[in-house]
N, C-alpha and C positions, 0 to 999 in steps of 0.2 A: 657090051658097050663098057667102056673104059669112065672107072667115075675120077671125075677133078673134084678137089676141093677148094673152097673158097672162106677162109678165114675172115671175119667179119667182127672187127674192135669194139669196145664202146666207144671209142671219140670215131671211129668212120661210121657206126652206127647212128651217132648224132646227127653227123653232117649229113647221113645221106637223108636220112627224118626230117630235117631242116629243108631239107632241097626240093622234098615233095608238098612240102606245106608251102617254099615258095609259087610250086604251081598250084598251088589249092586255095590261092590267094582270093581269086575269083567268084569263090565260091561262098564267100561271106557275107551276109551273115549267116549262119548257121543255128539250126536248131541243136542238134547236138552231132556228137560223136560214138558210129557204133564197135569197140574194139572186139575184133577177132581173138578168141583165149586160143594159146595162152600166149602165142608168137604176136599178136598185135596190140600186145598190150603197152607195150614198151613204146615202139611210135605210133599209136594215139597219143599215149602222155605227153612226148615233145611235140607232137604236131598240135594237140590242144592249147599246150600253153603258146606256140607259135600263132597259133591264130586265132588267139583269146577265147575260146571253147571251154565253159564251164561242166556244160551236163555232158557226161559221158557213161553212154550203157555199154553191155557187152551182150556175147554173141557167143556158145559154145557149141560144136561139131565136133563130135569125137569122127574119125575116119580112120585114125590107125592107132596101136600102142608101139614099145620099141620092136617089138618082132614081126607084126603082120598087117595090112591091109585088109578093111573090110567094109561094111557097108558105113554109111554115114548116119549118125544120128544126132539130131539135136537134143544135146541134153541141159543145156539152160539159154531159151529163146530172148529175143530182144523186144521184150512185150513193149518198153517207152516209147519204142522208135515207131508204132504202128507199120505203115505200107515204106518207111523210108523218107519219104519227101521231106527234105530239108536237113536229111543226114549226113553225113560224112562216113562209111565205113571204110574202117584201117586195117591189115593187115601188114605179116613182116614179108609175105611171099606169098605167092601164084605159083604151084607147082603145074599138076597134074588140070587143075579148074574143078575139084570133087568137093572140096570146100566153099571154092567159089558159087559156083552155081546152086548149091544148097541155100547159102548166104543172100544169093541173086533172088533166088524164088522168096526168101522169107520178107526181103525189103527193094520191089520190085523199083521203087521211086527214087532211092539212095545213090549218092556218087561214091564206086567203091574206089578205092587208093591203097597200093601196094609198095613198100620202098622196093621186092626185088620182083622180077616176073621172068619163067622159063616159056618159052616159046609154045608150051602146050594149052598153058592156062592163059596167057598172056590178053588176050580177045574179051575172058569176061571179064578184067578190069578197065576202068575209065581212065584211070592213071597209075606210073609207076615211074619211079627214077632209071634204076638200073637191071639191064636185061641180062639174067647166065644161060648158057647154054642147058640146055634140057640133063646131061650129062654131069652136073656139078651140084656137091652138094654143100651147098652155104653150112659152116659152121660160126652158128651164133654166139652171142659172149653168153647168155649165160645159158650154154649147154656146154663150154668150155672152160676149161682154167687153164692159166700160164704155171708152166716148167720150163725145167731147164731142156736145154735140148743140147745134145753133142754136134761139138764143130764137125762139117763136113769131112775134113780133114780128119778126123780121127774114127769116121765111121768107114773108111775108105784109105787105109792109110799108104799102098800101092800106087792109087791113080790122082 
């Protein structure tokens, strides 16, 4: 299978954070916010301040490093948020649902919210803005830095 990528800014990373707090509008008031490390950390921040959300725990599952998949482990739990209820958990993505469903079982009460969701995980969140194809891999702004990049024209200077 053939991977796309999906470059992902900080100001489209804002709007799209913005976009899911407008649907999570409903969901106020709130006890707190539980962010996903280390990819949910970024929008819970905007989405707390979007929906005036002072207490904000987090949530850590290791399931991969940059070379390999493996089993999932909690290695720092969201003791404040008890069963969930009245939560908010954030993430930046839903890939596979290996994180999710760990996430699922620890805070079974909690409405989770994803700004992106791949078609595999898609199911165990309750909300998410924008859908990529299972095949793409979102690069985030800060696993990125801007360069320079060569005009097409001169990587191809024939066609």
């Amino acid at each position: 299978m053939a991977t796309h990528y999906y470059t992902v800014t900080w100001d489209q990373l804002h709007r799209d954070a913005r976009a899911l707090a407008w649907r999570l509008m409903t969901l106020r008031p709130l006890k707190g916010i539980v962010a996903v490390t280390r990819g949910g950390l970024i929008p819970a921040a905007i989405i707390a301040r979007e929906l005036d959300v002072r207490f904000i725990e987090s949530v850590s599952i290791v399931t991969y490093d940059e070379e390999e998949k493996g089993q999932p482990y909690v290695s720092k739990p969201p003791a404040a948020a008890g069963d969930g209820e009245g939560f908010l958990i954030v993430d930046d993505l839903v890939d596979t649902g290996t994180t999710g469903r760990v996430v699922r079982g620890l805070l079974p009460k909690a409405h989770f919210a994803c700004v992106y969701a791949k078609p595999a995980g898609k199911e165990i969140v309750d909300s998410f803005v924008t859908e990529v194809s299972q095949d793409t891999w979102i690069l985030f702004p800060w696993d990125t830095e801007p360069q320079f990049s060569v005009p097409l024209a001169k990587r191809n200077p024939a066609g």
